[in-house]
N, CA, C and O of each residue as an XYZ file, in Angstrom:
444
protein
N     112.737     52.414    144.540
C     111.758     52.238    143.486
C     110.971     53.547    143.328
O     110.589     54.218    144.287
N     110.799     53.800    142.271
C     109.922     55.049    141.914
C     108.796     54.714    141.282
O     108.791     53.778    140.482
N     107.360     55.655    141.644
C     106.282     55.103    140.664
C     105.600     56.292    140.382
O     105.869     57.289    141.051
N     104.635     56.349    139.366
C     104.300     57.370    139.188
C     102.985     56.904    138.384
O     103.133     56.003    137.559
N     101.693     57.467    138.575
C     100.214     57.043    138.054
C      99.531     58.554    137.788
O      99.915     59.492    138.485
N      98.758     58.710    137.011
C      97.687     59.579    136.397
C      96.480     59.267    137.971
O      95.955     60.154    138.645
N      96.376     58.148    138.118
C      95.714     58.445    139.042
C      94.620     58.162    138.694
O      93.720     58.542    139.442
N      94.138     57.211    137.145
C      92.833     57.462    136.330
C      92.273     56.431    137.171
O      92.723     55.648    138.008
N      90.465     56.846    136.374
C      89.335     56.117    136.990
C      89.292     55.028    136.069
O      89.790     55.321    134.982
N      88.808     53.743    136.170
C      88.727     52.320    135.225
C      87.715     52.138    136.039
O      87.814     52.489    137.215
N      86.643     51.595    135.578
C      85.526     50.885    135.902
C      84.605     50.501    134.748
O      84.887     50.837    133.598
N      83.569     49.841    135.022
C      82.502     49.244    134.256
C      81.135     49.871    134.968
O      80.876     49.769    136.167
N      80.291     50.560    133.941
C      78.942     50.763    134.295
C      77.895     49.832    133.698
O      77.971     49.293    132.594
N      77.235     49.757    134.289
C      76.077     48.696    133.367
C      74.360     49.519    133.670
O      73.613     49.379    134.638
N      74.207     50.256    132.585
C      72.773     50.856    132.222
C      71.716     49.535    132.184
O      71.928     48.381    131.812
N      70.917     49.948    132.533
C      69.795     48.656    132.930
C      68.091     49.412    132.584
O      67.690     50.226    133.416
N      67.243     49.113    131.442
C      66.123     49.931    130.975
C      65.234     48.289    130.753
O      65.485     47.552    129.799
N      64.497     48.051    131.521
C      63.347     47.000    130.918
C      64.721     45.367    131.328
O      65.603     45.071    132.134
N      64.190     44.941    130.404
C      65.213     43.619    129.614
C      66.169     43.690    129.725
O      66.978     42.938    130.269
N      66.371     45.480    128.763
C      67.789     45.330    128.329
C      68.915     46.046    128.968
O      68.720     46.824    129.902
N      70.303     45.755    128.395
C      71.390     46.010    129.127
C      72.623     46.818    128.419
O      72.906     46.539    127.254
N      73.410     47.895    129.183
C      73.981     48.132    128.053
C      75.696     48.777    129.034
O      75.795     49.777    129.744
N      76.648     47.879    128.726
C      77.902     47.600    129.762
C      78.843     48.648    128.678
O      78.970     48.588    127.455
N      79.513     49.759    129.841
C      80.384     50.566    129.427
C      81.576     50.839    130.054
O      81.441     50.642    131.261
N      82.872     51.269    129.719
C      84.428     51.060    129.996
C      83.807     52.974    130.757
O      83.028     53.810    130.299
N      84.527     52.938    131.850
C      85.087     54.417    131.927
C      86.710     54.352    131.922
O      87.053     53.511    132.753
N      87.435     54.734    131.506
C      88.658     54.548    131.679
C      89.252     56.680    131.595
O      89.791     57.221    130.629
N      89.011     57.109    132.457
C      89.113     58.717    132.594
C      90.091     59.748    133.470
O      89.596     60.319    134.442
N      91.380     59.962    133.139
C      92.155     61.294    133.743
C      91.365     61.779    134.980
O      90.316     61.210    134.680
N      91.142     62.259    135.880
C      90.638     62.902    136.737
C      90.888     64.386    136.241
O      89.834     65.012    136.126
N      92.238     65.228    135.863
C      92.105     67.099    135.466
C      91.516     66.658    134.182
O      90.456     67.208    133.881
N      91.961     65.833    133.417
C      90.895     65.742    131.878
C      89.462     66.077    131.926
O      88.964     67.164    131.633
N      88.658     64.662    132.465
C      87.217     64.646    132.614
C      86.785     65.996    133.180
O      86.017     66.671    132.493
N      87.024     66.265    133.864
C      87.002     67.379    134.875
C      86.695     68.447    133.486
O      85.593     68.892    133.164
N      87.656     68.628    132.983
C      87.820     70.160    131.981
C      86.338     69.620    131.112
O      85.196     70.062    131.245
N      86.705     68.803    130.438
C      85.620     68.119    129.171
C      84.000     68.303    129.967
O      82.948     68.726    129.487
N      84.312     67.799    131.350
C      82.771     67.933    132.260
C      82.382     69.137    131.864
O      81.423     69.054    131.096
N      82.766     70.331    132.092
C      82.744     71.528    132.700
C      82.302     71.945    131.333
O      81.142     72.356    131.327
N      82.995     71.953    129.998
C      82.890     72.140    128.789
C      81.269     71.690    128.547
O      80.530     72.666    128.417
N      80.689     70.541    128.477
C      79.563     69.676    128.531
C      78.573     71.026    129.245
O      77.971     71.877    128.589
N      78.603     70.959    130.175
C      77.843     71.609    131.265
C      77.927     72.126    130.885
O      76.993     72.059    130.087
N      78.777     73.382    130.555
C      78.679     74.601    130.151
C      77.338     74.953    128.665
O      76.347     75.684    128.636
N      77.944     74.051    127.650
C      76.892     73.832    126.860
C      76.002     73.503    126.769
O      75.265     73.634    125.792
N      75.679     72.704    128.262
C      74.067     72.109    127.837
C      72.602     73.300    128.514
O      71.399     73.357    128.259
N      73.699     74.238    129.620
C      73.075     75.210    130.382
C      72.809     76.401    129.240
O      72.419     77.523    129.563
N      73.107     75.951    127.686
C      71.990     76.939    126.958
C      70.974     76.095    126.191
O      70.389     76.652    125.263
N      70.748     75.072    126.411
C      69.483     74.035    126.280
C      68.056     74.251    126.998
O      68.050     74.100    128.219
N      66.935     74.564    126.406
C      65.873     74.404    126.616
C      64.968     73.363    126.056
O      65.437     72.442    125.387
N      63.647     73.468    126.305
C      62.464     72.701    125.344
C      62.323     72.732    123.753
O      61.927     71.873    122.965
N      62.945     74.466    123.504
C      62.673     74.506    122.515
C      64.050     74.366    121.700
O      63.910     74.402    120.477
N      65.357     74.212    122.187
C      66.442     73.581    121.573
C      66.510     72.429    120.486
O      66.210     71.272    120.780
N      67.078     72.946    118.727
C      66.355     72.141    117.948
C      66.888     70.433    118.523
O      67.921     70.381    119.191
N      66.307     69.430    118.288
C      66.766     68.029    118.307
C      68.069     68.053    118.099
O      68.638     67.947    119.186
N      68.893     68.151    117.128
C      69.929     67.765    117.041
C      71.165     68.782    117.609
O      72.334     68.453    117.407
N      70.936     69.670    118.119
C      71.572     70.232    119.524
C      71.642     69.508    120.670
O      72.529     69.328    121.505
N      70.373     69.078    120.523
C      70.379     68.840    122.249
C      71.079     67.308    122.228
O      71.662     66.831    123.201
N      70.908     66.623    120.920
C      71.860     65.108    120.972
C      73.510     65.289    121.033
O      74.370     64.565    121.536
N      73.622     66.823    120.161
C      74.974     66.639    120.172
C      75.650     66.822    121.786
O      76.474     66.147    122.402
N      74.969     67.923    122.094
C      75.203     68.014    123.961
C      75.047     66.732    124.735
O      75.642     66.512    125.790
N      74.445     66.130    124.315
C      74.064     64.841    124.935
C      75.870     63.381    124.668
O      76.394     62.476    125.316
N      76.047     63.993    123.501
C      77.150     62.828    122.961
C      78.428     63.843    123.609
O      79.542     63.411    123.905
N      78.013     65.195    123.743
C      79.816     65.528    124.634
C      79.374     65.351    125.846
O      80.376     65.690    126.476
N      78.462     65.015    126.764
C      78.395     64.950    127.857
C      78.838     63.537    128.405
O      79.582     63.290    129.355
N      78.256     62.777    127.649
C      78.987     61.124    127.495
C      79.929     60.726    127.281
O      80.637     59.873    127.816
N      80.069     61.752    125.889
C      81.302     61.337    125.381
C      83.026     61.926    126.417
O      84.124     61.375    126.330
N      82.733     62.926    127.127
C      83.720     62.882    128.052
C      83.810     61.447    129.483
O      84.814     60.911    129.953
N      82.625     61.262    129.747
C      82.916     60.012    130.623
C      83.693     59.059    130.169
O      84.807     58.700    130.552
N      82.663     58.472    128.874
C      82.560     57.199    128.619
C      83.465     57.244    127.178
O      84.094     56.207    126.967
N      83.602     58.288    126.191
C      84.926     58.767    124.756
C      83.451     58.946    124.105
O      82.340     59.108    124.609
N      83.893     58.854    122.836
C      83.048     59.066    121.987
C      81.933     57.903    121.296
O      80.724     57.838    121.075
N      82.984     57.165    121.138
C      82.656     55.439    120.629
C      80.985     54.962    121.688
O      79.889     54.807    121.150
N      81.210     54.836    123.022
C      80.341     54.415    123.609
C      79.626     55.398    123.991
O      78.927     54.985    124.917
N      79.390     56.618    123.758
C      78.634     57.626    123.681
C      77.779     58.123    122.566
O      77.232     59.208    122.371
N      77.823     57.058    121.924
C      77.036     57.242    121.018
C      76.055     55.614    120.528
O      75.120     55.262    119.809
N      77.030     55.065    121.470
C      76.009     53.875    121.872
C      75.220     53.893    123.092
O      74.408     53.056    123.483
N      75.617     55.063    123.668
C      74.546     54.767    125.107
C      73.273     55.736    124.668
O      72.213     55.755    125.295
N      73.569     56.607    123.391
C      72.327     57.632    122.813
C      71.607     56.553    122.113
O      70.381     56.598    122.216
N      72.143     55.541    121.387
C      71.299     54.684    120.832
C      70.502     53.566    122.177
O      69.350     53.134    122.202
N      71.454     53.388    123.024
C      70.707     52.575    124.061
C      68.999     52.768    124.386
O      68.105     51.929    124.495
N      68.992     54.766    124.517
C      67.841     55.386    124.842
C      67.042     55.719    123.813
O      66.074     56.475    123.901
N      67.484     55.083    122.670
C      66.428     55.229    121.445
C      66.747     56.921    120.992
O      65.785     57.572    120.585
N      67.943     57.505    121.069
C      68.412     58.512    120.729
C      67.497     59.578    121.098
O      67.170     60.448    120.292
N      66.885     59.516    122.840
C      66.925     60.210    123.420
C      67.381     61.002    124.197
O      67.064     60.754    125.360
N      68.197     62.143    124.016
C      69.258     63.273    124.420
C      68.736     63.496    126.085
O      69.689     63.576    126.861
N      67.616     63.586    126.610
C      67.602     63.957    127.713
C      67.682     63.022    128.835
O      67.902     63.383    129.991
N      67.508     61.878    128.488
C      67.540     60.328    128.744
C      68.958     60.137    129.257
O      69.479     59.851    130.335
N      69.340     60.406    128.078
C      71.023     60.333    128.138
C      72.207     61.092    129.008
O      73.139     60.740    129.730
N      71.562     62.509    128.462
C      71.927     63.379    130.116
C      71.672     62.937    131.010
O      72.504     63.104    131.902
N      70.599     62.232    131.320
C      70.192     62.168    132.877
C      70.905     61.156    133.400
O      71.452     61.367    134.483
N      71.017     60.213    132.940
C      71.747     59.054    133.133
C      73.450     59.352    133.685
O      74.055     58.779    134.591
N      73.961     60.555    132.689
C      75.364     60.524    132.795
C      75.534     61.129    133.482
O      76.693     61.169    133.897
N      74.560     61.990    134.070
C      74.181     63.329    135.543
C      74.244     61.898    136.454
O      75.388     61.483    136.638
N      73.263     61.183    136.981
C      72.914     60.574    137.743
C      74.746     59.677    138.225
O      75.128     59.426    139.368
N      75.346     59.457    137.190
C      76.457     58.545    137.190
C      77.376     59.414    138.150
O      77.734     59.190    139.306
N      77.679     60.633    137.175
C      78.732     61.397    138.031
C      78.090     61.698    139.212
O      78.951     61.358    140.024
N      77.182     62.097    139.837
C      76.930     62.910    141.133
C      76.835     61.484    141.925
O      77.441     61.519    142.996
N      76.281     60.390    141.664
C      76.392     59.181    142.746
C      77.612     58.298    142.634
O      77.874     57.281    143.276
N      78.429     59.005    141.513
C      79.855     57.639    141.286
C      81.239     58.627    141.343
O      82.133     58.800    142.172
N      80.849     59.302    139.701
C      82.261     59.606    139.397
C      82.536     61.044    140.208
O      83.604     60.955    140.814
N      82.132     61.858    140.329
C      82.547     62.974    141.390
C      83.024     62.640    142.544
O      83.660     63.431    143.240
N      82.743     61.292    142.916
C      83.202     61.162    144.659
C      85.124     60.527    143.928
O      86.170     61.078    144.271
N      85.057     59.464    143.058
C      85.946     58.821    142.514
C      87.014     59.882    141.709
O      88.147     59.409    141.623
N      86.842     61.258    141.095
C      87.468     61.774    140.880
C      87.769     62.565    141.686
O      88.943     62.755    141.370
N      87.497     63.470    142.896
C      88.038     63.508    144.231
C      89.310     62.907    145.030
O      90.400     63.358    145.382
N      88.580     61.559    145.154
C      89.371     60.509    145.249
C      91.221     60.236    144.899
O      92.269     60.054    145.519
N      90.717     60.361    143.494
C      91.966     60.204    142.652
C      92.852     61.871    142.604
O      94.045     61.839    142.303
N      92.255     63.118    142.880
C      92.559     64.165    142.914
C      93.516     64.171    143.873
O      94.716     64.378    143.691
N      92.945     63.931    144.939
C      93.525     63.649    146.522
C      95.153     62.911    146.334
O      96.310     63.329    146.295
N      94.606     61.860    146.268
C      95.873     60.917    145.964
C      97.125     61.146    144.732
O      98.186     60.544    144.571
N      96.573     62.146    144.052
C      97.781     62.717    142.677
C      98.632     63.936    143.908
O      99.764     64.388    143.739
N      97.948     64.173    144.793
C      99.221     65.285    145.530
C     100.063     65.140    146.390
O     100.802     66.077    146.694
């Protein structure tokens, strides 16, 4: 028998603010995310205070939008009341306590 897997990440996150709730698919390549991460980062490290608004959302929707695609990355900017830094932080907080250990993980096991 032969098998062969990408090796991808599938999970469910669930954002939690007050009340409300807001449940998202990761379904992510490990060399993909990885490149798209790096891309994100790269762009958001010319972001300041004074970066107009709609810079800093669009950085905000590729930073998501590589986790989570595009679709729910632009529902998790609306989650935060289309707050961009909100939104970073959140998708910072995800990868460094979730998906960095999980794409490792899956790195490992593709060799």
């Amino acid at each position: 028998m032969f098998q062969i897997s990408l090796n991808c990440i599938r999970e469910t996150v669930i954002f939690r603010e007050g009340g409300e709730s807001l449940r998202l698919k990761v379904n992510v390549e490990p060399h993909n995310v990885m490149a798209r991460l790096t891309q994100a980062q790269k762009r958001m490290s010319d972001l300041n205070e004074n970066s107009p608004e709609e810079e800093q959302k669009a950085c905000a929707l590729d930073f998501a939008g590589a986790i989570f695609g595009e679709e729910q990355a632009k529902r998790l900017l609306d989650f935060y009341h289309q707050n961009a830094s909100y939104t970073i932080n959140v998708c910072g907080q995800y990868l460094v306590k979730r998906l960095s250990k999980k794409i490792i993980q899956a790195q490992k096991r593709g060799k």
